[in-house]
N, C-alpha and C positions, 0 to 999 in steps of 0.2 A: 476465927473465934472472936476477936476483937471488931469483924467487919458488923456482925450482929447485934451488936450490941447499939442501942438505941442514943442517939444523940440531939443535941438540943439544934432547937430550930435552924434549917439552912446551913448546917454543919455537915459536912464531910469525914467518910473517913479517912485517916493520913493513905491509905493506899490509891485510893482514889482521887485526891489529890495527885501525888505523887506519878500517877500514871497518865492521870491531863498533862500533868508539864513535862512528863518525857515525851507523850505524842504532840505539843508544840516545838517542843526543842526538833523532833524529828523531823517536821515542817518545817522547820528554821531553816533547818542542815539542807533539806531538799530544795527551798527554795534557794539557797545560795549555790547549790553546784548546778539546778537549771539556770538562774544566770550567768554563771562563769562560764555554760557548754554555748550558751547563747553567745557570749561575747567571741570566746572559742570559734564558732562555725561562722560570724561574721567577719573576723579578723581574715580566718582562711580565704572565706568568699570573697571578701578586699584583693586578698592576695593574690588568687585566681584572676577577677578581673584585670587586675595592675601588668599581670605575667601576659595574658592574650591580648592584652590593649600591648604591651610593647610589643610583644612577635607578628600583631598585625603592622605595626609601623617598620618593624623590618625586612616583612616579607615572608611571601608564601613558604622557602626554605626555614624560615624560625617556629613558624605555623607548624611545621612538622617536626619542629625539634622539641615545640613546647605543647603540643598535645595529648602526652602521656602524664605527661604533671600533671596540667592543668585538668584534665580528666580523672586521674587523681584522688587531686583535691576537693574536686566537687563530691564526686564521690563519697569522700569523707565527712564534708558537709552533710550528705546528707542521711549517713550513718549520726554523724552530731547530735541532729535534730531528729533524727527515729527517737534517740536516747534523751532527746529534751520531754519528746511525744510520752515515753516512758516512765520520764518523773512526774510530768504533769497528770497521767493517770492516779500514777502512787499518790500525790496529794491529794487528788479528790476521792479517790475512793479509799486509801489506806491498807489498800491490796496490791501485791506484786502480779502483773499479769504475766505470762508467758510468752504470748503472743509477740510482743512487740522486739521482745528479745531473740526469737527467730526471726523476725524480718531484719533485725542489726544483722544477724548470722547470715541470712542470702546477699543481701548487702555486699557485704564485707568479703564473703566468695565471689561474687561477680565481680566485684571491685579488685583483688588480685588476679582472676582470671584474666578480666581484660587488661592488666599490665602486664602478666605473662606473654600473652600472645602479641600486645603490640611491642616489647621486647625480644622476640621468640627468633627474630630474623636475624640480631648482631649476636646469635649463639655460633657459634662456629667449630666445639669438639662433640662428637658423638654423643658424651658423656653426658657432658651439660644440657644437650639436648632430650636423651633420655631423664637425665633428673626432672626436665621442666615437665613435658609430658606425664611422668608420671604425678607431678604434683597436682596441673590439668585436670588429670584422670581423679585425683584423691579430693579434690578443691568440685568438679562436678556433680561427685556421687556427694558430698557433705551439702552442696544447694539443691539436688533435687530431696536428701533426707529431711532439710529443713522446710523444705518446701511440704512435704509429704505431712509433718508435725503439725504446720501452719492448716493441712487438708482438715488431718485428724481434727484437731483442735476447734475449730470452726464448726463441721459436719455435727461431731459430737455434742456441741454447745448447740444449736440447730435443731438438732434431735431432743435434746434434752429439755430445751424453749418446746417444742411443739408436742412430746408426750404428755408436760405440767397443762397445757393449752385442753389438749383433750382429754385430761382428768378431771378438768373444771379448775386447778389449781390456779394461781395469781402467778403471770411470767414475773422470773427475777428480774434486778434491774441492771 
């Protein structure tokens, strides 16, 4: 009601206002926890380094004790930075995409699978070793589903770029 109504030169109305400074403040917020995930994935990466720089200076037997860590943590690192990839989208475009949040999700499967398995040997009761298996099993089929998402997602965007294409329409951006 109030947005119609006519106002004097260069004047706004209070909602529009109001709705610029909560999409700066939103960008405020965004930029500050992509740098905290930055600082975040380089402390880890420090970390990593420091752990394989000592287990090379101790030897190949440390090398293999500190390969599941430090595998790891890269790992995580590089989950970090999918999720840094993800806010730096949101601020530029001001949309949440999907995409980038399945690839955290394969990620993040892969990332426990290979700790299961190079863990998988110091199992030693039946049990524990079906529980791991099974989780294997539930941890494979949740990366190929996300994987499959990431297909859809893609294919469908692809298609939908090249039908507007041969409508004559203007592709999105």
């Amino acid at each position: 009601m109030s947005d119609h109504k006519e106002h004097g030169a260069g004047q706004q109305p209070w909602t529009l206002r109001a709705a610029n400074l909560l999409e700066m403040s939103e960008s405020l917020v965004l930029v500050v926890i992509g740098v905290a995930l930055v600082l975040v994935a380089v402390l880890l990466l420090y970390s990593s380094v420091f752990d394989l720089n000592a287990a090379v200076r101790l030897g190949t037997g440390e090398i293999e004790n500190k390969a599941i860590a430090i595998l790891n943590t890269v790992l995580l690192v590089m989950m970090t930075m999918e999720i840094v990839y993800t806010v730096a989208l949101t601020l530029k475009s001001h949309a949440l995409k999907a995409e980038p949040f399945l690839i955290i999700g394969v990620i993040a499967g892969i990332r426990r699978m290979l700790v299961i398995t190079a863990t998988s040997t110091a199992v030693e009761q039946p049990d524990e070793f079906h529980n791991m298996l099974l989780e294997l099993g539930l941890l494979a089929a949740t990366v190929v589903a996300l994987a499959g998402a990431i297909w859809i997602l893609r294919y469908s965007a692809h298609r939908y770029t090249k039908e507007q294409l041969d409508e004559g329409e203007p592709a999105p951006d």
